[in-house]
N, CA, C and O atoms as a GROMACS GRO file, in nm:
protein
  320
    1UNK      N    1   0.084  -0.119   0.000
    1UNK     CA    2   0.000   0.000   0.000
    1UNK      C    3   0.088   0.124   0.000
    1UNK      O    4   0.199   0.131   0.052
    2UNK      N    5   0.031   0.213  -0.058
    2UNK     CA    6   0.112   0.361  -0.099
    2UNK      C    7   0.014   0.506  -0.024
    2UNK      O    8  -0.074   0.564  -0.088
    3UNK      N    9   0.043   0.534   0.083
    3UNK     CA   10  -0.053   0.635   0.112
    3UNK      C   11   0.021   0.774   0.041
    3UNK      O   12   0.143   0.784   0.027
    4UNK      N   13  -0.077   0.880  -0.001
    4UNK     CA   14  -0.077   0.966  -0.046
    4UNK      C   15  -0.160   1.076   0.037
    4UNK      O   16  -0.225   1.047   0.138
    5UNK      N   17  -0.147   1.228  -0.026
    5UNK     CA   18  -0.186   1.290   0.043
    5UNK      C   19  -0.295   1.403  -0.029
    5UNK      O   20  -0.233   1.472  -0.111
    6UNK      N   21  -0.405   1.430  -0.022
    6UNK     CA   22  -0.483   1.492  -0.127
    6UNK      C   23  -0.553   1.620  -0.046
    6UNK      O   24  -0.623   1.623   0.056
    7UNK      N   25  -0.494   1.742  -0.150
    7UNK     CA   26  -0.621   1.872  -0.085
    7UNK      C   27  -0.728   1.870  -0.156
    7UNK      O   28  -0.736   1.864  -0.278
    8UNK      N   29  -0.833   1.877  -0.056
    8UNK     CA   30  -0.985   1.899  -0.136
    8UNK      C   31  -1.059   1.989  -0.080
    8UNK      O   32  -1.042   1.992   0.041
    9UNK      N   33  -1.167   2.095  -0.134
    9UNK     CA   34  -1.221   2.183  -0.062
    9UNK      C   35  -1.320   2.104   0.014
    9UNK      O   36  -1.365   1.990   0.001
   10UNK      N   37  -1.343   2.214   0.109
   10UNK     CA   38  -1.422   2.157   0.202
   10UNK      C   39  -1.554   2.108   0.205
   10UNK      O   40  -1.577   2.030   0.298
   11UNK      N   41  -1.661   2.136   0.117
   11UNK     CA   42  -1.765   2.077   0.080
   11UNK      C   43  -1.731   1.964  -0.006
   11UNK      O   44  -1.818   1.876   0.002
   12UNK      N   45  -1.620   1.932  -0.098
   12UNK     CA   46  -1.585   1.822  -0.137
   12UNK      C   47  -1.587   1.714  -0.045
   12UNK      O   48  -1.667   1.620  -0.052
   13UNK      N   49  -1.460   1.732   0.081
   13UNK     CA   50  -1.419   1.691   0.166
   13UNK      C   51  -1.518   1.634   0.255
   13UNK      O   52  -1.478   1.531   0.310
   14UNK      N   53  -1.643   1.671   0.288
   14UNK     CA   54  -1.764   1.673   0.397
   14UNK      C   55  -1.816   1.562   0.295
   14UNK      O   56  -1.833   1.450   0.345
   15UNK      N   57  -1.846   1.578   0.150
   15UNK     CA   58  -1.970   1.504   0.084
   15UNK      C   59  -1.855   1.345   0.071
   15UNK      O   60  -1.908   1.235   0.057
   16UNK      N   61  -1.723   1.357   0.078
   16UNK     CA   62  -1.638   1.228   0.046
   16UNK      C   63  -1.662   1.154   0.182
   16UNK      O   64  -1.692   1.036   0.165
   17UNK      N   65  -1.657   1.197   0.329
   17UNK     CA   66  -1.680   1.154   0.431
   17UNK      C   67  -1.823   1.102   0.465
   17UNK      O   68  -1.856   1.027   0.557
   18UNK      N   69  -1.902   1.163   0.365
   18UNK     CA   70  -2.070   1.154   0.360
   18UNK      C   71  -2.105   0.993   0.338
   18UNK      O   72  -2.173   0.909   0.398
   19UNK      N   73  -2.003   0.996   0.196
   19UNK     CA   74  -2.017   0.874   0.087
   19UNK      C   75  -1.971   0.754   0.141
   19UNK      O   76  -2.025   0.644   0.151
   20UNK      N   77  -1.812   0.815   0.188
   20UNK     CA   78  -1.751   0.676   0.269
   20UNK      C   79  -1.832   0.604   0.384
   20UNK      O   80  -1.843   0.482   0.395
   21UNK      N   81  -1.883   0.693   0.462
   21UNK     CA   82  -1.981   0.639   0.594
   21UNK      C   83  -2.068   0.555   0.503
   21UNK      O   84  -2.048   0.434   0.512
   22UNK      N   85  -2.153   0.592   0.423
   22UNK     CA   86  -2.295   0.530   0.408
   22UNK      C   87  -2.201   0.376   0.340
   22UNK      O   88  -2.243   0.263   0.364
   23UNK      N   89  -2.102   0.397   0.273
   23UNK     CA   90  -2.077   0.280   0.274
   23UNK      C   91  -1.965   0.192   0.340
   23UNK      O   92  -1.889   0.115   0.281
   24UNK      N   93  -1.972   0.222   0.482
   24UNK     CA   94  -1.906   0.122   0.588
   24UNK      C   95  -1.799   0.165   0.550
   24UNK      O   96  -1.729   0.132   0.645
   25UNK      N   97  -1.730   0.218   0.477
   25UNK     CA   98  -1.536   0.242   0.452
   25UNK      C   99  -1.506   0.391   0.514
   25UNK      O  100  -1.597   0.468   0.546
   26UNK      N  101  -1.329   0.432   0.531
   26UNK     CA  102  -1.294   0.473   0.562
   26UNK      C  103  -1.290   0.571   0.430
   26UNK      O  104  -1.317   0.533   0.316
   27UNK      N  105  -1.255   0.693   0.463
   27UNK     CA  106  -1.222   0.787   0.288
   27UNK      C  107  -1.137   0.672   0.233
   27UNK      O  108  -1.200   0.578   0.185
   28UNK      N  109  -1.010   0.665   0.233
   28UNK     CA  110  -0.921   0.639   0.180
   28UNK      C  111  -0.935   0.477   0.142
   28UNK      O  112  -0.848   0.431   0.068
   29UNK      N  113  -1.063   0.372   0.200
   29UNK     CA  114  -1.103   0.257   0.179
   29UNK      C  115  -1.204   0.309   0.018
   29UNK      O  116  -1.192   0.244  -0.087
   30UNK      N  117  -1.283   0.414   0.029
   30UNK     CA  118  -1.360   0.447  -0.037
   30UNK      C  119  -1.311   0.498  -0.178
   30UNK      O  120  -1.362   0.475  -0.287
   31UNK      N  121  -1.194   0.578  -0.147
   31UNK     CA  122  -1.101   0.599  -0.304
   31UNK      C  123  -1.080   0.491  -0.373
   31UNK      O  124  -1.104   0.446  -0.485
   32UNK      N  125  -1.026   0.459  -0.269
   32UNK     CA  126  -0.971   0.312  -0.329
   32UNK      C  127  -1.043   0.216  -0.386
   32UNK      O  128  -0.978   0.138  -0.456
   33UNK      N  129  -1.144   0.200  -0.378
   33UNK     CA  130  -1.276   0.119  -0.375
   33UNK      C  131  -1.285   0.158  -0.553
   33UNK      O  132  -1.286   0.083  -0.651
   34UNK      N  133  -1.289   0.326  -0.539
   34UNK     CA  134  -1.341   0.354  -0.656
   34UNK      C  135  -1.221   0.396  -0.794
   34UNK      O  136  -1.229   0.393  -0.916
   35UNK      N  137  -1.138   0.425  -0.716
   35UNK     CA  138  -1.028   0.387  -0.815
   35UNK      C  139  -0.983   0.302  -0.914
   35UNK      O  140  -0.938   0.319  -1.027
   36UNK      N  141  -1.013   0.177  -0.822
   36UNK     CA  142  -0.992   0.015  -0.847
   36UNK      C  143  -1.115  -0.005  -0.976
   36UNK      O  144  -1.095  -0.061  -1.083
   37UNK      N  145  -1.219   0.048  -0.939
   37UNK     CA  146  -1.308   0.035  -1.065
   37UNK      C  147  -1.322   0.079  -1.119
   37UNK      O  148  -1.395   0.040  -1.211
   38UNK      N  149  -1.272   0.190  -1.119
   38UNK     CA  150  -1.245   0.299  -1.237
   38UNK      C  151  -1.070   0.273  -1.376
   38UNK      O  152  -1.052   0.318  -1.490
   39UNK      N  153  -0.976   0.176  -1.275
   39UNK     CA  154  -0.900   0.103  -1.316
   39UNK      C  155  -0.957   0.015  -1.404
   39UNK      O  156  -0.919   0.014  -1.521
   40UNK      N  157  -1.028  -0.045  -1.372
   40UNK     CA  158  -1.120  -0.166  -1.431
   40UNK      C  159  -1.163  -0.151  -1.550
   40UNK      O  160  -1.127  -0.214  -1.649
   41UNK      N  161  -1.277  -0.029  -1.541
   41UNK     CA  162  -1.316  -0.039  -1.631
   41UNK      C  163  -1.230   0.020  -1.765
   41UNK      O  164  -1.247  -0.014  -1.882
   42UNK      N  165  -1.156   0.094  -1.726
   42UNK     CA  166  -1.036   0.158  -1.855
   42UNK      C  167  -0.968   0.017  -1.902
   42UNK      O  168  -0.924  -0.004  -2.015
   43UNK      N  169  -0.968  -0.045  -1.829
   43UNK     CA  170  -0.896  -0.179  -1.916
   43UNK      C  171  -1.018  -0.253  -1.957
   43UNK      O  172  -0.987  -0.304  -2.064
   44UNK      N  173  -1.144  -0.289  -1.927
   44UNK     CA  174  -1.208  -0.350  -2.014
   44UNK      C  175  -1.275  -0.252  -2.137
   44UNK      O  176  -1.356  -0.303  -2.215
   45UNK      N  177  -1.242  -0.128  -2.148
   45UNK     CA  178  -1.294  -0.036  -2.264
   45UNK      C  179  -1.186  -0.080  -2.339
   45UNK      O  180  -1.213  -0.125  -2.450
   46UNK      N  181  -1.036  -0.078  -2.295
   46UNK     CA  182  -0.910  -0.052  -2.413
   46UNK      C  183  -0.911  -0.177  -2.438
   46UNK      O  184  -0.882  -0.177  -2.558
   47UNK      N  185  -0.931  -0.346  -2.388
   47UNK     CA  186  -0.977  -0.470  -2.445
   47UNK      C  187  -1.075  -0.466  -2.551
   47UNK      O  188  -1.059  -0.526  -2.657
   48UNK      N  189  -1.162  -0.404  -2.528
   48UNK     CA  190  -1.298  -0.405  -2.604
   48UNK      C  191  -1.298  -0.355  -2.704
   48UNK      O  192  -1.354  -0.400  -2.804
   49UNK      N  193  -1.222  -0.231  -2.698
   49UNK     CA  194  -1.182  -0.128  -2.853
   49UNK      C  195  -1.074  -0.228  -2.915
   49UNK      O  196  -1.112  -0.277  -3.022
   50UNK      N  197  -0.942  -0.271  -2.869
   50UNK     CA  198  -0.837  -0.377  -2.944
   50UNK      C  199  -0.897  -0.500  -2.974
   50UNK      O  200  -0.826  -0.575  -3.040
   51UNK      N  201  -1.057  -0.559  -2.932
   51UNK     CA  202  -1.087  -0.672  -2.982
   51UNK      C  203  -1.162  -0.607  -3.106
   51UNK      O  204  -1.160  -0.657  -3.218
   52UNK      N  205  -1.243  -0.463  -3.066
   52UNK     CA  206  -1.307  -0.458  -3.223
   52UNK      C  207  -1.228  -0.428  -3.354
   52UNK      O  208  -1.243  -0.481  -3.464
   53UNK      N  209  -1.131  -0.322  -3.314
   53UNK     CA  210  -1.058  -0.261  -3.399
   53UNK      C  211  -0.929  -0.379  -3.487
   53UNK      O  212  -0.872  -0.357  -3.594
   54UNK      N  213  -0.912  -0.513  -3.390
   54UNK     CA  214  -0.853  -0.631  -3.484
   54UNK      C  215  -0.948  -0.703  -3.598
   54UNK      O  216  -0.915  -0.772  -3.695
   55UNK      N  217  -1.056  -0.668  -3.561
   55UNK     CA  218  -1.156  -0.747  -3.660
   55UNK      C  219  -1.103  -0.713  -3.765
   55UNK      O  220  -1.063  -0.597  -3.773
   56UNK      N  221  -1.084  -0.811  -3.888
   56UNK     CA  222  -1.118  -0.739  -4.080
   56UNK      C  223  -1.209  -0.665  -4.131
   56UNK      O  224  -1.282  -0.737  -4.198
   57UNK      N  225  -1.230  -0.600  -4.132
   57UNK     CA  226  -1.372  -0.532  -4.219
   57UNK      C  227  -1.399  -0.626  -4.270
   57UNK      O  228  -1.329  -0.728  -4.275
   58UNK      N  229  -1.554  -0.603  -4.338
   58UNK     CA  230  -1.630  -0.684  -4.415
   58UNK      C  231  -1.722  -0.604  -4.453
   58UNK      O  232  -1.785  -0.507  -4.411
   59UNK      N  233  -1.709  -0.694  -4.578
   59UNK     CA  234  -1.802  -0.612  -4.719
   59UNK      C  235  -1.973  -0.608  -4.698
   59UNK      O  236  -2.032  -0.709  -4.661
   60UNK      N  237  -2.034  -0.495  -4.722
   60UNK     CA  238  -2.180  -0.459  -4.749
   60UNK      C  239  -2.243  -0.521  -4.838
   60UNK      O  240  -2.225  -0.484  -4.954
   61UNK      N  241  -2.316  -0.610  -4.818
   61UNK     CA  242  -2.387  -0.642  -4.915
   61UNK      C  243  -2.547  -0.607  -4.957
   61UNK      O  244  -2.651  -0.665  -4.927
   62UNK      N  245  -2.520  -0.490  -5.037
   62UNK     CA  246  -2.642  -0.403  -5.081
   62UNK      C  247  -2.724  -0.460  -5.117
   62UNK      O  248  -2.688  -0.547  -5.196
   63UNK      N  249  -2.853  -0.456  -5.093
   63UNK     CA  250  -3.009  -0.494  -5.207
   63UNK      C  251  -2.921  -0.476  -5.351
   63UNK      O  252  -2.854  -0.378  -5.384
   64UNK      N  253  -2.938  -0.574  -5.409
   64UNK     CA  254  -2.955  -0.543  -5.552
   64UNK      C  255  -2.832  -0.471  -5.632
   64UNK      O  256  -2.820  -0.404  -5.734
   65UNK      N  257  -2.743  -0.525  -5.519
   65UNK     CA  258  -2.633  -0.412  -5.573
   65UNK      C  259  -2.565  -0.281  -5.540
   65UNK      O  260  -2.448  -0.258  -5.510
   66UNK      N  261  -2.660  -0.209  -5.552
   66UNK     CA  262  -2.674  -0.054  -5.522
   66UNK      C  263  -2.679   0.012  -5.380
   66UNK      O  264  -2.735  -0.058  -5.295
   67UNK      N  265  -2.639   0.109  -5.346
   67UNK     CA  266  -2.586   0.159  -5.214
   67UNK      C  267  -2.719   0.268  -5.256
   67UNK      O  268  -2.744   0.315  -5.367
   68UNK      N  269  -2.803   0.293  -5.110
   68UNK     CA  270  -2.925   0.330  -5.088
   68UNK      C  271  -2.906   0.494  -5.118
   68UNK      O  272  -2.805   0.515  -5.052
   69UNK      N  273  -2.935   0.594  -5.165
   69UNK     CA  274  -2.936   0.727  -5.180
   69UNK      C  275  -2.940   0.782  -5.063
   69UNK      O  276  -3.006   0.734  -4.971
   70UNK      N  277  -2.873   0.883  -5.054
   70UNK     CA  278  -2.879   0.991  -4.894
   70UNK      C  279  -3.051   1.003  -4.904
   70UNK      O  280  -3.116   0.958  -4.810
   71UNK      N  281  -3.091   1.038  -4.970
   71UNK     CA  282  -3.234   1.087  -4.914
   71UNK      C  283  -3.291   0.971  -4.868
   71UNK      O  284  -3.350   0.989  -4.762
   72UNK      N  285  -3.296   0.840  -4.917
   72UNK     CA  286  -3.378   0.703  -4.878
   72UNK      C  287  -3.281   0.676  -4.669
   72UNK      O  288  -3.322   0.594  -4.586
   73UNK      N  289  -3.182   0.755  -4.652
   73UNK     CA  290  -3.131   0.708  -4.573
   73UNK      C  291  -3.210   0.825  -4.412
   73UNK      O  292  -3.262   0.811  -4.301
   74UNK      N  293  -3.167   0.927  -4.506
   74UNK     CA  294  -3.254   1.033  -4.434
   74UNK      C  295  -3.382   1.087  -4.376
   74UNK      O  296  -3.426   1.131  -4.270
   75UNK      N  297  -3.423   1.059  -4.511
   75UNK     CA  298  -3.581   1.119  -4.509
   75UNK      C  299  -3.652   1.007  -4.444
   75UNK      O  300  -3.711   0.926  -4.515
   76UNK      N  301  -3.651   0.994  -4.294
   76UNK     CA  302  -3.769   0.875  -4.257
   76UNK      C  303  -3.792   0.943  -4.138
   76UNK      O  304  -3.702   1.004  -4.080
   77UNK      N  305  -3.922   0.935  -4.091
   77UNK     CA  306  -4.022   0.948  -4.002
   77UNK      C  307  -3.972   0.977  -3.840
   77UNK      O  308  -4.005   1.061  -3.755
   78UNK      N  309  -3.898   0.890  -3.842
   78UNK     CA  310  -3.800   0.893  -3.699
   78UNK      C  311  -3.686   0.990  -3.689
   78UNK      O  312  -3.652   1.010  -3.573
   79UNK      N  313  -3.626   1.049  -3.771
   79UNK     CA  314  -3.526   1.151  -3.788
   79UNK      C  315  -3.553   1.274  -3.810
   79UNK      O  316  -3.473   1.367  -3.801
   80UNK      N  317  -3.710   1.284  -3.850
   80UNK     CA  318  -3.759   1.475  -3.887
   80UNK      C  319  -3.756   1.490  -3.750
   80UNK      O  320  -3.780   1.599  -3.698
   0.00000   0.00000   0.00000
């Protein structure tokens, strides 16, 4: 463990002591808490982007051939 030392204003400071109580931890249990999952999730976003971004592209396969006109793409009911 690495303790550190952090200034925060004081209504910060009051609402972090607020948060930590309601959930049974200490501040510094409570950073940590949220750090850790905030760690987390940055590595399952940068997994998630390097699993899509390895994919190959793959080809469109249009009705009939033909790639749909901006207006057929636009002009619908749900987008005015």
């Amino acid at each position: 463990m690495k303790n550190t030392t952090t200034t925060l204003l004081e209504d910060v400071a009051r609402w972090l002591k607020g948060k930590a109580a309601e959930a049974g931890r200490s501040v510094s249990g409570w950073i940590s808490v949220l750090l850790v999952r905030a760690r987390r999730q940055n590595g399952d976003y940068a997994a998630a982007m390097k699993r899509y971004l390895a994919r190959k592209p793959r080809r469109i396969d249009w009705p009939d051939g033909r790639r749909p006109a901006r207006e057929q793409l636009y002009d619908r009911p749900g987008l005015r």
